[in-house]
C-alpha positions, -999 to 999 in steps of 0.1 A, spaced: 185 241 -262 201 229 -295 178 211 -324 183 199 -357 158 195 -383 157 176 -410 142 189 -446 129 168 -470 144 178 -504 179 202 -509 172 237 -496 185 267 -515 207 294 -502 179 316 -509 151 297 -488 184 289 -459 183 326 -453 147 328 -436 170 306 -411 199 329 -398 199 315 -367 208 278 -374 232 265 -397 227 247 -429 244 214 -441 230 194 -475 228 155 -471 215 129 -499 175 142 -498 176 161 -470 192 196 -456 196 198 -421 195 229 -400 207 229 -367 213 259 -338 202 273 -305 167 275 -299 155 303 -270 125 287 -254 93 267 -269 79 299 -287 112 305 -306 109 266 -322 73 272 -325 81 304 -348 108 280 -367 83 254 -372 62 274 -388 87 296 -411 91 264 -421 54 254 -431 52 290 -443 80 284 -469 65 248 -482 96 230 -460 88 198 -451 103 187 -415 107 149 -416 123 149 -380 131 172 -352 151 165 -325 167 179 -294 207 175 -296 230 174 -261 238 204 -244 
């Protein structure tokens, strides 16, 4: 399954690196991260890297196979 998630704010290239598994791309306001997640525990586990780090996820979505 492939998601993207969109962060509130520009992410740094020091925060990106708790994500090596997506990708990283900077939009006006937001960063969006976007890659292959494994199963419901493995987006669970991003969700909350991302809490853990102050990140704030304004959407989440599931992208075509």
């Amino acid at each position: 399954m492939r998601y993207e998630f969109r962060v509130t704010g520009t992410v740094s290239a020091l925060l990106a690196e708790a994500f090596p598994e997506l990708q990283k791309v900077t939009v006006p306001r937001q960063t969006l991260f976007f890659g292959t997640v494994m199963d419901e525990a493995h987006l669970h586990g991003l969700l909350s890297r991302f809490l853990d780090l102050g990140l704030r996820v304004e959407e989440m979505r599931r992208l075509p196979d």
